[in-house]
KOLDREN-962884 format. One line per field, with one value per atom (N, C-alpha, C): residue number from 1; residue in three letters; atom name; x, z, y. Coordinates in nm, 3 decimals, always signed. Example, Ala and Ser with C-alpha at 12.3 -4.5 7.8 and 13.67 -1.06 7.14 Angstrom:
KOLDREN-962884
i	c(1,1,1,2,2,2)
aa	c(ala,ala,ala,ser,ser,ser)
at	c(N,CA,C,N,CA,C)
x	c(+1.319,+1.230,+1.320,+1.285,+1.367,+1.290)
z	c(+0.780,+0.780,+0.780,+0.708,+0.714,+0.787)
y	c(-0.569,-0.450,-0.330,-0.225,-0.106,+0.003)
***
This chain:
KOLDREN-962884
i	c(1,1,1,2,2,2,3,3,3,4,4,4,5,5,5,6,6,6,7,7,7,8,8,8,9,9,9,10,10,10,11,11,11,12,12,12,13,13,13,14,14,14,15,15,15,16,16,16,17,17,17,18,18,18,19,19,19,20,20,20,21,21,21,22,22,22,23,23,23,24,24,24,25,25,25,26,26,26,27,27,27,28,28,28,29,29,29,30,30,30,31,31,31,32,32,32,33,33,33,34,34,34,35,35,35,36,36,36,37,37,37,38,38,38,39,39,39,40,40,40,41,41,41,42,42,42,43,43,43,44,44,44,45,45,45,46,46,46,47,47,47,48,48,48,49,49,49,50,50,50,51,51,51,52,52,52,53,53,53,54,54,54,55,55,55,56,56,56,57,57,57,58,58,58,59,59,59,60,60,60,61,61,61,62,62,62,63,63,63,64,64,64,65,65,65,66,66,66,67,67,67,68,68,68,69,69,69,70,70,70,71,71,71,72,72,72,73,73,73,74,74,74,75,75,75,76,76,76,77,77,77,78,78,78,79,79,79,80,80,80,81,81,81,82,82,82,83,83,83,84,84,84,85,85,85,86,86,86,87,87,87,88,88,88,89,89,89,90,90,90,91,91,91,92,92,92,93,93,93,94,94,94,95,95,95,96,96,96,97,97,97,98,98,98,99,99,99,100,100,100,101,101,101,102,102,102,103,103,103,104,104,104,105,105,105,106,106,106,107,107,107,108,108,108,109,109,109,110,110,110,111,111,111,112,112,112,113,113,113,114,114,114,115,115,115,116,116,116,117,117,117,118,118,118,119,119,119,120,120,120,121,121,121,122,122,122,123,123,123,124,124,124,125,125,125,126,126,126,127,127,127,128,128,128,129,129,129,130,130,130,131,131,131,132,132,132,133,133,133,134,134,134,135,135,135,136,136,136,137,137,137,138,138,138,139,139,139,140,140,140,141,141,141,142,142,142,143,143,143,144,144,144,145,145,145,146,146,146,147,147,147,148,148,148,149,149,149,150,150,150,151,151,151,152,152,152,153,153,153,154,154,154,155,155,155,156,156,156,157,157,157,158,158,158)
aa	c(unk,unk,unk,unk,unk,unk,unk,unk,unk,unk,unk,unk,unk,unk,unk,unk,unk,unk,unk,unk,unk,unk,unk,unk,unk,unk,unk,unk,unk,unk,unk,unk,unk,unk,unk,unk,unk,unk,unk,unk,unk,unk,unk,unk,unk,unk,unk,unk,unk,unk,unk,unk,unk,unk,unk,unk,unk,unk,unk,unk,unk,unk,unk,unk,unk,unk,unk,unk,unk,unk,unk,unk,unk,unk,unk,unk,unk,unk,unk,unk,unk,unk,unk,unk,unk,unk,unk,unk,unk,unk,unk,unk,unk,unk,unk,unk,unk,unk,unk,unk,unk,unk,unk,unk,unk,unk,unk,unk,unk,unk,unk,unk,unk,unk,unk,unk,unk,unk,unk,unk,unk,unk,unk,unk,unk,unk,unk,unk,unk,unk,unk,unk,unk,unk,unk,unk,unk,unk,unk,unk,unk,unk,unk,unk,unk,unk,unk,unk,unk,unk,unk,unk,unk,unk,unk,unk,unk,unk,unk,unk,unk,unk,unk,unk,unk,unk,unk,unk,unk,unk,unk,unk,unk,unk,unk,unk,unk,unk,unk,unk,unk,unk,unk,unk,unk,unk,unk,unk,unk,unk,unk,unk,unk,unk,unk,unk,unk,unk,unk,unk,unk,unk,unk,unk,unk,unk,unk,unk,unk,unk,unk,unk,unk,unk,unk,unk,unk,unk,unk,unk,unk,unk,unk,unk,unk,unk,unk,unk,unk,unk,unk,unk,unk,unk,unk,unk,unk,unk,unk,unk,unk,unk,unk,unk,unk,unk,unk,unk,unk,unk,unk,unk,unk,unk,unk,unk,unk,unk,unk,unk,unk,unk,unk,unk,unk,unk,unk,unk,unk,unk,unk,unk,unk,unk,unk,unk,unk,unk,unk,unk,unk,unk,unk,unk,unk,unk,unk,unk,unk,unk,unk,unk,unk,unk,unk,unk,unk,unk,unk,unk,unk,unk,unk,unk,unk,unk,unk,unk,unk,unk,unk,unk,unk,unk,unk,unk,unk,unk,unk,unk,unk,unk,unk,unk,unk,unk,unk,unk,unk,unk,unk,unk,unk,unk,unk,unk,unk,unk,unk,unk,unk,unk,unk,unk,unk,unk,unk,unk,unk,unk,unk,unk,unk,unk,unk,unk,unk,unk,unk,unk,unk,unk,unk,unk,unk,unk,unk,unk,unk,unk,unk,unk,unk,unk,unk,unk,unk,unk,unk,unk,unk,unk,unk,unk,unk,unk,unk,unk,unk,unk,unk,unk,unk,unk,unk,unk,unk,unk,unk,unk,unk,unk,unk,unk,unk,unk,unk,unk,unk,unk,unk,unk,unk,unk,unk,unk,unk,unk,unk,unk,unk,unk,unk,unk,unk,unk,unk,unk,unk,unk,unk,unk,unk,unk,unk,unk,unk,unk,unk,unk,unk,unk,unk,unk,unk,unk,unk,unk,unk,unk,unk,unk,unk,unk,unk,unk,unk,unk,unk,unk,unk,unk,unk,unk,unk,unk,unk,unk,unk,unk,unk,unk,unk,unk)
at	c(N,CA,C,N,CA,C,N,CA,C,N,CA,C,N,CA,C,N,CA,C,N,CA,C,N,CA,C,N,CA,C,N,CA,C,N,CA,C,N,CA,C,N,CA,C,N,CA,C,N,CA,C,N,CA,C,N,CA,C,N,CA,C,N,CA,C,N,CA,C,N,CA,C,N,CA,C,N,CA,C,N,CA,C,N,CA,C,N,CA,C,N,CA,C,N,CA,C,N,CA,C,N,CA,C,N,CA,C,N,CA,C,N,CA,C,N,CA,C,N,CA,C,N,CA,C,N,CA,C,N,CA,C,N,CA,C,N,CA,C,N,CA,C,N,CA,C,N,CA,C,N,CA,C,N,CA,C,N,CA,C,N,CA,C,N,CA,C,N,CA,C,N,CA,C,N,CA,C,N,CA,C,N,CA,C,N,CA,C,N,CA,C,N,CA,C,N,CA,C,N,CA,C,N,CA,C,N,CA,C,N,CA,C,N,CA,C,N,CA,C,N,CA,C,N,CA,C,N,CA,C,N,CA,C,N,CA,C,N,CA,C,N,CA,C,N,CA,C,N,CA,C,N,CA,C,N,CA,C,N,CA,C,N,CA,C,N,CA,C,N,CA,C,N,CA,C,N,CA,C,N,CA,C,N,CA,C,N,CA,C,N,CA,C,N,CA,C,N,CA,C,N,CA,C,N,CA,C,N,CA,C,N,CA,C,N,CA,C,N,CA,C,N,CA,C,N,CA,C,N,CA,C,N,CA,C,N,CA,C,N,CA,C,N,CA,C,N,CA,C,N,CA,C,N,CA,C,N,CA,C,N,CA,C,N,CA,C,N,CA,C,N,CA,C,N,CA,C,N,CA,C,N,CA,C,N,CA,C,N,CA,C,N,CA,C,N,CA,C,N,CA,C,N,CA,C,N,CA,C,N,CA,C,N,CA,C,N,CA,C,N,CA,C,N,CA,C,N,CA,C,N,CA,C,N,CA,C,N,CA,C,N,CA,C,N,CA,C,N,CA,C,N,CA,C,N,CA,C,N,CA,C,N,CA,C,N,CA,C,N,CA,C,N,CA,C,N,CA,C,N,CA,C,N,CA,C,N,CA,C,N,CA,C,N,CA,C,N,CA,C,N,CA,C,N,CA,C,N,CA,C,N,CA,C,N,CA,C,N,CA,C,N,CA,C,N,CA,C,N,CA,C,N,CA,C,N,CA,C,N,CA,C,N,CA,C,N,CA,C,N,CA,C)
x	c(-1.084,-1.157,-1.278,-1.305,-1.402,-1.513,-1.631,-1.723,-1.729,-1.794,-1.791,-1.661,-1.614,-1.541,-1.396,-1.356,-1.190,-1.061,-0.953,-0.813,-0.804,-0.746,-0.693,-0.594,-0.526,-0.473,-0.598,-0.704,-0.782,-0.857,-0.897,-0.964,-0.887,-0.778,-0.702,-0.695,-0.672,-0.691,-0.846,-0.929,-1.095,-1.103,-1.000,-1.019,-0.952,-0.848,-0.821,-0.872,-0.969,-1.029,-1.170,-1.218,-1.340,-1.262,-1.188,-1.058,-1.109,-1.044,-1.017,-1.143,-1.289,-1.401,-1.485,-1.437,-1.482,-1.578,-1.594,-1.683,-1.638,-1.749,-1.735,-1.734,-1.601,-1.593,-1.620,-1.704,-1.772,-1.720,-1.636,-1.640,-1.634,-1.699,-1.699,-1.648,-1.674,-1.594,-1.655,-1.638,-1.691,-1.678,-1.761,-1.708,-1.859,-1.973,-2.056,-2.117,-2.098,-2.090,-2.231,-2.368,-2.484,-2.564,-2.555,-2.669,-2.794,-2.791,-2.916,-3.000,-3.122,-3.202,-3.093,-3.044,-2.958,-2.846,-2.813,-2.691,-2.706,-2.856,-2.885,-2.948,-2.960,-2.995,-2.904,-2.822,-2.679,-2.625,-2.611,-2.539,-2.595,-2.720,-2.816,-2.726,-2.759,-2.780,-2.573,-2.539,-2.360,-2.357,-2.437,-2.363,-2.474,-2.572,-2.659,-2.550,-2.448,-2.317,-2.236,-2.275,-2.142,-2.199,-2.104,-2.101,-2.097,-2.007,-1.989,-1.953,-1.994,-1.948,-1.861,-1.766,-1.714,-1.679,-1.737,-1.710,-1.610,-1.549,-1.419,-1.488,-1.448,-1.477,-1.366,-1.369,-1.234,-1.205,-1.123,-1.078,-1.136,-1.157,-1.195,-1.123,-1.006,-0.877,-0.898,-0.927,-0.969,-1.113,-1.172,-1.317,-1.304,-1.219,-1.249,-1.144,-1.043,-0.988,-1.078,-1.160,-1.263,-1.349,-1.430,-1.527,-1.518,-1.449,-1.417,-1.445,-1.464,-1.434,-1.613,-1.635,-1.741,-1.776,-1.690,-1.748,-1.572,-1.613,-1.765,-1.837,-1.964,-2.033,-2.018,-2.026,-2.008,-1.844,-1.824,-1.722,-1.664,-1.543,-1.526,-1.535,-1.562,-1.608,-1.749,-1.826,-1.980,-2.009,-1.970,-1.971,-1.973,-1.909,-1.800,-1.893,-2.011,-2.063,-2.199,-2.244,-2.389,-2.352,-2.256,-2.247,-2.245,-2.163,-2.211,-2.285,-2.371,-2.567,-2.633,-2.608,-2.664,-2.661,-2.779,-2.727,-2.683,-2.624,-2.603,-2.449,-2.390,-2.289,-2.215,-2.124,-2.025,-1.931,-1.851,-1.733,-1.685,-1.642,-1.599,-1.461,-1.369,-1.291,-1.219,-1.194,-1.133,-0.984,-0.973,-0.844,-0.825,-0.684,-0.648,-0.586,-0.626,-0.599,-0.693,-0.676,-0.795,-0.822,-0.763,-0.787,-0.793,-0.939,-0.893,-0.794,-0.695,-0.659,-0.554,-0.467,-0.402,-0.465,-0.573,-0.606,-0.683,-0.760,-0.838,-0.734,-0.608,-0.536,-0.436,-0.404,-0.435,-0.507,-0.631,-0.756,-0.801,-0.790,-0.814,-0.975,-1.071,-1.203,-1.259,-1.322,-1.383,-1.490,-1.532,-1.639,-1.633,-1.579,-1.551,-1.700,-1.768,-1.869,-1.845,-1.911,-1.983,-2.072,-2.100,-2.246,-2.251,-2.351,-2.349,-2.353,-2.268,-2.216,-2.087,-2.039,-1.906,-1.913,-1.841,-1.844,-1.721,-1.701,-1.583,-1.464,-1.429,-1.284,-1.273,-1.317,-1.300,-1.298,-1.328,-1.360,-1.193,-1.127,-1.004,-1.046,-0.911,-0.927,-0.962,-0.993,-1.036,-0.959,-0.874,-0.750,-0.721,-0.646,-0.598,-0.706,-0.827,-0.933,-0.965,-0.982,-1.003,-0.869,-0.742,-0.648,-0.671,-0.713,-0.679,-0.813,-0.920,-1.020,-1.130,-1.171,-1.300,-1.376,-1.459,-1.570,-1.588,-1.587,-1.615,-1.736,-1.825,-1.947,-2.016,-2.084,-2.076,-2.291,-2.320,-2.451,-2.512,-2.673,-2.766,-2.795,-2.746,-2.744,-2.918,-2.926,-3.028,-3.053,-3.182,-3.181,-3.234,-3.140,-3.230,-3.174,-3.060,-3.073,-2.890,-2.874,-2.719,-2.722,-2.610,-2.546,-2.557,-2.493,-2.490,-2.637,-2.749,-2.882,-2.963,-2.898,-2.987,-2.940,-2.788,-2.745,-2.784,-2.833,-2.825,-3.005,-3.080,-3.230,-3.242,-3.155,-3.148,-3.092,-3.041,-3.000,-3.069,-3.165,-3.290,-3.395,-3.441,-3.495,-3.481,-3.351,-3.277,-3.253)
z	c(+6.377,+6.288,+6.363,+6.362,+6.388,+6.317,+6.321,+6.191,+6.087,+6.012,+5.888,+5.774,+5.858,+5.761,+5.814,+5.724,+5.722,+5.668,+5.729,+5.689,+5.531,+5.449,+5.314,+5.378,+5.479,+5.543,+5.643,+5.691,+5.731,+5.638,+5.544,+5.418,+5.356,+5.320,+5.241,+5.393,+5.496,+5.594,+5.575,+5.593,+5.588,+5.446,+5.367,+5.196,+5.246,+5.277,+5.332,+5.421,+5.528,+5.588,+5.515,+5.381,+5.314,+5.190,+5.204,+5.108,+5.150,+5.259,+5.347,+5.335,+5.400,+5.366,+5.249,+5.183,+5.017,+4.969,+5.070,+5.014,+4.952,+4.840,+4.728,+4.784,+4.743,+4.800,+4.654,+4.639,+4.532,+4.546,+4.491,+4.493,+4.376,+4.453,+4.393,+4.429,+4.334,+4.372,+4.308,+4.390,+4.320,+4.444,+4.396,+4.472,+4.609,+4.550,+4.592,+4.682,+4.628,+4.712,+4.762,+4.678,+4.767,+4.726,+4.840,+4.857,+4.794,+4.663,+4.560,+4.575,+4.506,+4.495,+4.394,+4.332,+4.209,+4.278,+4.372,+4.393,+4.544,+4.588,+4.666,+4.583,+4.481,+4.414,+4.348,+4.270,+4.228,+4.330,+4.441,+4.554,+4.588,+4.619,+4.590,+4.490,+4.373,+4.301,+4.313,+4.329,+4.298,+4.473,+4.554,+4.666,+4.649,+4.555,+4.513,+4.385,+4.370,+4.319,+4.368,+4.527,+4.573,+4.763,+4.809,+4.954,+5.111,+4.988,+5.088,+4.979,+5.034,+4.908,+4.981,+4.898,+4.974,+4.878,+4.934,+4.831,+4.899,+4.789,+4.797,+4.762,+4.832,+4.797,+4.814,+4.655,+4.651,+4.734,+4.786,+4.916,+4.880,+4.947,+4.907,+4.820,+4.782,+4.733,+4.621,+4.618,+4.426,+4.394,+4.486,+4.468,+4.355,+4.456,+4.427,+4.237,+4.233,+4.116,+3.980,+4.045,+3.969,+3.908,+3.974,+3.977,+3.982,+4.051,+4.027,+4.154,+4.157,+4.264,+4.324,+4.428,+4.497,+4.523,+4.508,+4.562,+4.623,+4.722,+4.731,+4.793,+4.845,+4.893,+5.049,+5.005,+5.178,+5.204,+5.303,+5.360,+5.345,+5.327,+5.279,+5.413,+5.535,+5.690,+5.636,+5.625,+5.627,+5.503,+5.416,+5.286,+5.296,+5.365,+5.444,+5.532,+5.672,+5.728,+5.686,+5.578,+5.492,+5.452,+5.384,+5.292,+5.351,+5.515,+5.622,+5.669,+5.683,+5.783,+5.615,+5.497,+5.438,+5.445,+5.451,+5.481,+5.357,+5.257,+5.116,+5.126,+5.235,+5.221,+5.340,+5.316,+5.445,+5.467,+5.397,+5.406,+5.336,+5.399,+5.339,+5.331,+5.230,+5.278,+5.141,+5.235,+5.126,+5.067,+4.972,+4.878,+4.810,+4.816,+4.800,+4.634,+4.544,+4.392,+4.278,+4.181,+4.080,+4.036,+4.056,+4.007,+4.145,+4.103,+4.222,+4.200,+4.091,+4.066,+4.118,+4.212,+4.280,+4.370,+4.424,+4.567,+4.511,+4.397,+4.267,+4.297,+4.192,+4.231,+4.332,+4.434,+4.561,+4.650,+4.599,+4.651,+4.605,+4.483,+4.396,+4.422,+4.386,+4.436,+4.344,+4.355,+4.275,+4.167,+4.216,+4.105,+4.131,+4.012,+3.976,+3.905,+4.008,+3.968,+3.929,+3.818,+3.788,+3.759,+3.767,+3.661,+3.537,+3.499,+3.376,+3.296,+3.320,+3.268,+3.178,+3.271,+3.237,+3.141,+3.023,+2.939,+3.006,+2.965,+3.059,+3.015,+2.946,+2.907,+2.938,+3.021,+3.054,+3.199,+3.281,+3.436,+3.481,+3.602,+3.605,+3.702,+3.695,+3.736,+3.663,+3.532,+3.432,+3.421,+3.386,+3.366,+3.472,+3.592,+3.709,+3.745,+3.776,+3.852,+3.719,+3.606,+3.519,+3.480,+3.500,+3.512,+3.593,+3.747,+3.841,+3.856,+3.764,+3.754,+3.815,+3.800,+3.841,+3.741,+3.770,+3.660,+3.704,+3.579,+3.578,+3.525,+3.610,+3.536,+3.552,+3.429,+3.458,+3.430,+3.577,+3.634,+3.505,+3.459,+3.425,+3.507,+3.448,+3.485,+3.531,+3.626,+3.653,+3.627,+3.502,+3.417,+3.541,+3.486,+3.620,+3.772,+3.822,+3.868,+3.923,+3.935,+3.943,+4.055,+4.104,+4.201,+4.142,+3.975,+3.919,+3.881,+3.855,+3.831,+3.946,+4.043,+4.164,+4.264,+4.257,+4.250,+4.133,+4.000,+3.938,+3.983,+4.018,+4.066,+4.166,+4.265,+4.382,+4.327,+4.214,+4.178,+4.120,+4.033,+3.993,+4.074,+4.164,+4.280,+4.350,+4.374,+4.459,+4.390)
y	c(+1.395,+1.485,+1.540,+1.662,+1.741,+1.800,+1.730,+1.806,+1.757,+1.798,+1.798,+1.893,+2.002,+2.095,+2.056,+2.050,+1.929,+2.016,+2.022,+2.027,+1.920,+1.925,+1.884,+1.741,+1.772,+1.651,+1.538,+1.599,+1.556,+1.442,+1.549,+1.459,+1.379,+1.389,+1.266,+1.146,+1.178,+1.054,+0.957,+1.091,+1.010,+0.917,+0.964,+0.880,+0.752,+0.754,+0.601,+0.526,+0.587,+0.506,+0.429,+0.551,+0.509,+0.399,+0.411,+0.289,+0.181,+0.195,+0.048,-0.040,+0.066,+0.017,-0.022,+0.011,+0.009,+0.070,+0.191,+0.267,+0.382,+0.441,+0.510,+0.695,+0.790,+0.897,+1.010,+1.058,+1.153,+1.283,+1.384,+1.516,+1.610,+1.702,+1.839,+1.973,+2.056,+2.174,+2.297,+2.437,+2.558,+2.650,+2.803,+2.859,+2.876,+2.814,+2.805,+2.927,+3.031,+3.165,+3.221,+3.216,+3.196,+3.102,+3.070,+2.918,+2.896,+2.843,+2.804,+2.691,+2.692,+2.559,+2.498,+2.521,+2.470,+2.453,+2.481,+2.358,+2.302,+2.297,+2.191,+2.030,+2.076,+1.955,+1.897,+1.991,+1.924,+1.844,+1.936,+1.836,+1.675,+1.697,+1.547,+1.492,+1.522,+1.412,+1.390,+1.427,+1.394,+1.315,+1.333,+1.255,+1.080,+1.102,+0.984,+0.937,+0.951,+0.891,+0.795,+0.830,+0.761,+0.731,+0.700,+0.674,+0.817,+0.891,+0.956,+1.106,+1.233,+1.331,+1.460,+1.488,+1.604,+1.691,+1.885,+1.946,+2.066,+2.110,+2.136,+2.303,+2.377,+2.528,+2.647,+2.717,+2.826,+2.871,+2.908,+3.027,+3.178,+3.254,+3.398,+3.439,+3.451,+3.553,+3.465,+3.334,+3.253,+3.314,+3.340,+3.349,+3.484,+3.622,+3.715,+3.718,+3.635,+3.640,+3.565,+3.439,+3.427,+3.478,+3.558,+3.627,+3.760,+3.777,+3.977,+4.051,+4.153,+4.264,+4.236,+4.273,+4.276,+4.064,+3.990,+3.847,+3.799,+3.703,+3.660,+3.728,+3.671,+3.751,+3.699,+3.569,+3.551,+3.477,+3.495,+3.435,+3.319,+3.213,+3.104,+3.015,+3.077,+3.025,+3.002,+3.111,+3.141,+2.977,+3.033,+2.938,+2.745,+2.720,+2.620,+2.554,+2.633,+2.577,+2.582,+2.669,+2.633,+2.516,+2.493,+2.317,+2.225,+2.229,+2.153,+2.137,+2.184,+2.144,+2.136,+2.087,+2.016,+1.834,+1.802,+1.645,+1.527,+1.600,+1.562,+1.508,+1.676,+1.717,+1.606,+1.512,+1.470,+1.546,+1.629,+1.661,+1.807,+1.904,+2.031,+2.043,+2.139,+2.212,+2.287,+2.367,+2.488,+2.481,+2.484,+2.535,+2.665,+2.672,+2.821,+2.792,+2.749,+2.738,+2.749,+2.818,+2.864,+2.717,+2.583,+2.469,+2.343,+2.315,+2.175,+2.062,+2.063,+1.991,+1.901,+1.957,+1.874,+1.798,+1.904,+1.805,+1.667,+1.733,+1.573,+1.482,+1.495,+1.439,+1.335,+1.433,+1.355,+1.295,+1.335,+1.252,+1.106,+1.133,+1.038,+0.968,+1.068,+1.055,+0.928,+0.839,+0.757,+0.756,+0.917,+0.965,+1.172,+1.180,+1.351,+1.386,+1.486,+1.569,+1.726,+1.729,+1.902,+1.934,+2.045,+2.088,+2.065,+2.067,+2.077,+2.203,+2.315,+2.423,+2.388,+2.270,+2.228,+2.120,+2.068,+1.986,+1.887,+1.768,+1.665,+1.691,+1.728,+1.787,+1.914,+1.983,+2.108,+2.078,+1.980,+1.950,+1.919,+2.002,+1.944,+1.861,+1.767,+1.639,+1.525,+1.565,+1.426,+1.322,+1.356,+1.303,+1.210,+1.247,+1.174,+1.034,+1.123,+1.025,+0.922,+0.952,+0.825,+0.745,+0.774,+0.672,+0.609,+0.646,+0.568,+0.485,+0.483,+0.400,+0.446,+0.542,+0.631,+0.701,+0.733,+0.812,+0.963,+0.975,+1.170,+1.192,+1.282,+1.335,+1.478,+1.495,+1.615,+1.635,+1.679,+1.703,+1.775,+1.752,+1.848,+2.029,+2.119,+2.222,+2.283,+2.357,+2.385,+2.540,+2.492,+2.676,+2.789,+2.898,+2.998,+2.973,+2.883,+2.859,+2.917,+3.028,+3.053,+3.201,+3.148,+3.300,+3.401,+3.400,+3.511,+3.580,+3.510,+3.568,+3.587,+3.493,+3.579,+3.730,+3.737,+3.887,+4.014,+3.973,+4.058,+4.094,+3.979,+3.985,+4.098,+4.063,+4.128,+4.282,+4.293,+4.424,+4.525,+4.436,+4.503,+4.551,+4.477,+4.513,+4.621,+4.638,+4.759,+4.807)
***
């Protein structure tokens, strides 16, 4: 393994080695498209969950079906190595699905994070990771604190 930003086969290897050790693997997911105070602290507090945290970020072509025409804004490369030179962050990598849910699934993370935009029955992955004996939670949202209000800031401006 190279880095911090990981192949999907990469990361399910690093989960069995944090198995073996018994340490605790935390993730999240989004499209994380410009880099906020609000989700450098989310990130804190979800990798102060666990041992080790890895967040999972849309591919462009989910980004842009998410969100709509003109995003992302940055690149799912660009995107990918901001979350890496955070020191919150152990582990990146991108998926190409409007749902993290398989890779949840195959991951089988020990603790499922979100914002708190999201209510726990709306977080995919609930399901899987609490059969297999893990906790799902979903973060205090940070007001004011979103991609979408700091583009529309930047719009007013200009």
């Amino acid at each position: 393994m190279s880095g911090k930003i990981v192949s999907r086969e990469e990361l399910l290897r690093e989960r069995e080695r944090l198995r073996a050790e018994g340490r605790r693997l935390v993730f999240t997911n989004g499209c994380f498209d410009v880099l906020h105070v609000g989700h450098t602290r989310y990130l804190q507090a979800a990798r102060d969950e666990g041992d080790a945290l890895v967040v999972a970020i849309n591919s462009d072509a989910c980004v842009r079906e998410l969100k709509g025409a003109g995003r992302p804004i940055m690149t799912q490369a660009e995107r990918a190595e901001l979350l890496a030179a955070l020191s919150a962050v152990d582990y990146v990598t991108v998926f190409d699905a409007l749902s993290p849910r398989s890779l949840i699934a195959e991951l089988l993370p020990d603790v499922l994070v979100k914002g708190g935009d999201y209510s726990l029955e709306e977080i995919h992955g609930r399901e899987e990771v609490e059969a297999a004996g893990g906790r799902v939670l979903s973060l205090p949202f940070i007001e004011g604190a979103s991609t979408s209000n700091i583009i529309e800031r930047i719009k007013r401006k200009y």
